[in-house]
N, C-alpha and C positions, 0 to 999 in steps of 0.2 A: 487304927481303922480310920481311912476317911471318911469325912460327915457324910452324910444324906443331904442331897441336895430336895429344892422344891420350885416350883416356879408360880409365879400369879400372872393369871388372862382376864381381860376385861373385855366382853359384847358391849360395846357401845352403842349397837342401836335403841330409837328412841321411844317416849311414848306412843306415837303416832304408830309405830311398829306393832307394839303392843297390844294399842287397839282393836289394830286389825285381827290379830291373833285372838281377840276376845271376840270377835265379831262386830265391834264399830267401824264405822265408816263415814268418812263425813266433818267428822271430827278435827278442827284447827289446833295444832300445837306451833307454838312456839321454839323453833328448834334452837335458835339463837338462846335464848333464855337458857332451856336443856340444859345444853349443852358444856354454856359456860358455868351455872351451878356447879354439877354433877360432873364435868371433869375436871373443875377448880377443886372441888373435895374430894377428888379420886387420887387424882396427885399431890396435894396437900399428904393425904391418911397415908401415901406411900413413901414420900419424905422423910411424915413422923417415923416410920419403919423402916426406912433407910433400904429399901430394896426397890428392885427395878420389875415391871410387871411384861404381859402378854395381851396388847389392845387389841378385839376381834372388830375391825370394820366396816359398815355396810357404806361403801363407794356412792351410790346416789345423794346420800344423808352428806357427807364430804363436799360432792359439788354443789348442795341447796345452801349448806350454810357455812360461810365464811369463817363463823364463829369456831365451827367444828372443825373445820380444817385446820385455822390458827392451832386448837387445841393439841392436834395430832402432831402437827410439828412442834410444837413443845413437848408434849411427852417423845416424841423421836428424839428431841436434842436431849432431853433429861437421863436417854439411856432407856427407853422399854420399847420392847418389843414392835413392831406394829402386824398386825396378820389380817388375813384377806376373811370375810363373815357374807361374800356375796355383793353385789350391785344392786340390787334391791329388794336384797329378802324378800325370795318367793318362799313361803312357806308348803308348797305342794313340790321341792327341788327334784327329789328322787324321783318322780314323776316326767320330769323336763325329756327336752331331749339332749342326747348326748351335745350336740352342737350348741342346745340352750344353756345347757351345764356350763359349758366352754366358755360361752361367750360372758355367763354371767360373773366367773371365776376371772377373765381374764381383764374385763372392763374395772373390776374391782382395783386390782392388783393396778391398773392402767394407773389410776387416781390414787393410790399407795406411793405409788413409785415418782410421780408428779411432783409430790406433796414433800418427800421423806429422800429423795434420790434413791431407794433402796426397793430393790422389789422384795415381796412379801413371801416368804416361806412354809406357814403356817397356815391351815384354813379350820374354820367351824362351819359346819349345814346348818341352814335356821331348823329350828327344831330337832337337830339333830338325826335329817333327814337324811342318811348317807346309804349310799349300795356298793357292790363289786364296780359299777359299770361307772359310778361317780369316782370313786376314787381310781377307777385308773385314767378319768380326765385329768384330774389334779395332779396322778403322774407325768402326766405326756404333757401338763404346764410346769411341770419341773417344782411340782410343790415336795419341801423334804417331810411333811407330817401332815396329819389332819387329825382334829383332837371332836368327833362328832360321837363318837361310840358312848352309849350312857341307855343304862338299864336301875330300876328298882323297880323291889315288890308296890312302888306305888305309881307305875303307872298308868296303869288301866281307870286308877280313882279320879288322875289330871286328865284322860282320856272322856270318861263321862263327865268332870264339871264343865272343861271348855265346850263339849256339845251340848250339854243345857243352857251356857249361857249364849254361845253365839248360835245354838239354832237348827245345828249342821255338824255331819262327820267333817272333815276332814282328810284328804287322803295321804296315806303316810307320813303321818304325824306321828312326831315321836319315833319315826326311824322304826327299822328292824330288830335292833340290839333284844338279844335275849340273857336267861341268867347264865347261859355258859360261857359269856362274854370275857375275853383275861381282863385281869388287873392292874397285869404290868402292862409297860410300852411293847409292844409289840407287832411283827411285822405280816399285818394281813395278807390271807389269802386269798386268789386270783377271780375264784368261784365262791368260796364261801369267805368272806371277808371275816366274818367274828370269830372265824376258827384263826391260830396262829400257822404262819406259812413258812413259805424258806425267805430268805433274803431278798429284799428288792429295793428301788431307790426311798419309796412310800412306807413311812409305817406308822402306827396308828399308837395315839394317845388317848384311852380307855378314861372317863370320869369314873370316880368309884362308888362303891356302896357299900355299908357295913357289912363285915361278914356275917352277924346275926343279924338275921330278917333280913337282908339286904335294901335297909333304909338308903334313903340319899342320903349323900353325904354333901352338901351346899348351903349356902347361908340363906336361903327364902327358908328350907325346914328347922335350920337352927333358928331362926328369930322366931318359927313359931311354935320354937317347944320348951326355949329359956336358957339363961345362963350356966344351971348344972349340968344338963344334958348334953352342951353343946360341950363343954370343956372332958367329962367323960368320954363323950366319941372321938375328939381330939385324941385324946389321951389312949385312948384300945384302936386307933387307927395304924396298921404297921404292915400294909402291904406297900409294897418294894416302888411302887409307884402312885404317888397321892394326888390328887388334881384336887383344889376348894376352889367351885362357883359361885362367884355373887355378882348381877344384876346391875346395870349401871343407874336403874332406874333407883337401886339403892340408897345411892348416896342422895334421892332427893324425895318429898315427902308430896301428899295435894296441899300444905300450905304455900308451895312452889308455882303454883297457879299451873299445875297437872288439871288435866278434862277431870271432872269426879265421876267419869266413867271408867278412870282407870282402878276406881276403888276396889274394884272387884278382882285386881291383880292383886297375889299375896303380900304380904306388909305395904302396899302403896300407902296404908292408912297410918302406918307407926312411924313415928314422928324421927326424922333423920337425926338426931344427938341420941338418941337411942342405937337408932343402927351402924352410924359411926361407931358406936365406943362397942358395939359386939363383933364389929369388924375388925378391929382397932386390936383387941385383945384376944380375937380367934389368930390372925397372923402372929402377932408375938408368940404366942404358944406353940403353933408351927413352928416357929423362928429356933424354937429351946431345942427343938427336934432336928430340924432340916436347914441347910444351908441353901437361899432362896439364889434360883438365877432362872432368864427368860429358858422359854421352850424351845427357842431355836438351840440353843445351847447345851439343853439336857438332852436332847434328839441328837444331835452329834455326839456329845456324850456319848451316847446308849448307841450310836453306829458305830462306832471307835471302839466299843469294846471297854473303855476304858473303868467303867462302872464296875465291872467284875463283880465280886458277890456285893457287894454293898449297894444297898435298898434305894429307890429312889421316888423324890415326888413330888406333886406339881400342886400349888395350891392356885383356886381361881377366880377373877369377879368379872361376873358375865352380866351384859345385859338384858336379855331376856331367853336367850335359849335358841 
């Protein structure tokens, strides 16, 4: 039997992002700094693991800092991914208008392709704010996936803490995704997107959830629930297609000179050689499992047919969602 494949994506937008998404505004960060930290230790931890990843990037953040951009080209020539995360994270996307959708999809991709020679195949909605009408922009820009579909029983809980802390609903936050969401890769429908459909250029990369309780399944809930649990879910994880999220804000801690407003994002506060070495040892353990390659690759895969019965899946480090 051939292996199981998986892949890793990384959201590289930044604290400043973040912020906003908590309800600050105002707030100077350092994106140079960021950037070179947290994606010198992104790509470093990927090295040590010898695999190549899925970077989701927000285009604005790219033309502010030099830094960042460097960076992308490097992880481009190293071999990972790069995919399109938006031009400036609007957090209200599903909401835009179709032509805002468009343009915010397409300037992204503009500053991808600038950077990397390669335009971008791949997209994530901030928040995972995706509709029917969103994804068939992203078709008609000739996007082969979008990986924004993401449901657990927890969240309505991250629903009420982000309005206590910033003040304010929200609108369409968190996307529509409900629990009869598939697992697998699958190729959304026209009208109702979370239902699976017939064949089409677009199809949709589902984040998972355990099948008891239907926890998330990401590394913000593994760091905060410890070493055993995380390696148990690992381990009773075995739908056909696996996505692991982690944070790019991960790889760096507030002794990084982060605002100490961003304390109030989960583990902002645990100290980065901690969540290095739980990063570090969630992937290997994938690794005993699944044979890792980027998303562009396991989506032609899974269009080719070629997968046949054998399971597939995607491991991920996101920057903020």
């Amino acid at each position: 039997m051939a292996p199981r494949s998986a892949s890793i994506h990384i959201d590289i937008d930044s604290p400043e992002t973040l912020l906003r998404f908590w309800g600050f505004h105002g707030i100077g960060v350092d994106l140079d700094r960021f950037y070179e930290l947290a994606m010198s230790r992104a790509l470093s931890l990927l090295r040590q693991c010898g695999v190549q990843a899925t970077f989701f990037c927000v285009g604005a953040e790219l033309e502010r800092s030099s830094v960042a951009a460097a960076m992308i080209q490097q992880a481009s020539r190293e071999g990972h991914e790069i995919a399109n995360h938006t031009y400036s994270h609007p957090f209200a996307l599903s909401t835009l208008s179709a032509d805002d959708v468009r343009a915010e999809v397409a300037a992204c991709s503009a500053v991808i392709r600038r950077l990397t020679g390669t335009s971008p195949v791949g997209f994530r909605a901030p928040g995972y704010q995706v509709t029917a009408r969103v994804l068939q922009v992203l078709e008609d820009l000739g996007m082969e996936y979008d990986s924004s579909a993401f449901w657990s029983v927890l969240h309505p809980a991250m629903r009420l803490y982000r309005r206590f802390l910033s003040g304010r609903p929200a609108a369409g936050e968190f996307g529509e995704a409900s629990s009869g969401l598939p697992r697998d890769i699958y190729y959304p429908e026209r009208e109702d997107w979370t239902r699976e459909g017939e064949p089409r250029p677009l199809v949709e990369v589902p984040l998972p959830r355990t099948r008891l309780f239907g926890l998330p399944f990401y590394s913000n809930f593994h760091l905060a629930t410890g070493g055993l649990y995380r390696a148990l879910s690992v381990a009773l994880m075995s739908q056909p297609h696996l996505v692991y999220l982690v944070h790019l804000v991960e790889f760096t801690d507030l002794s990084d000179g982060l605002p100490t407003q961003l304390g109030v994002h989960p583990n902002a506060r645990t100290e980065t050689a901690v969540k290095l070495h739980a990063l570090r040892s969630t992937i290997l353990s994938i690794m005993t499992r699944y044979r890792i390659v980027t998303s562009a690759q396991a989506v032609r895969d899974f269009k080719a047919g070629s997968r046949g019965s054998v399971p597939h899946a995607v491991a991920v480090v996101n920057a903020n969602g």
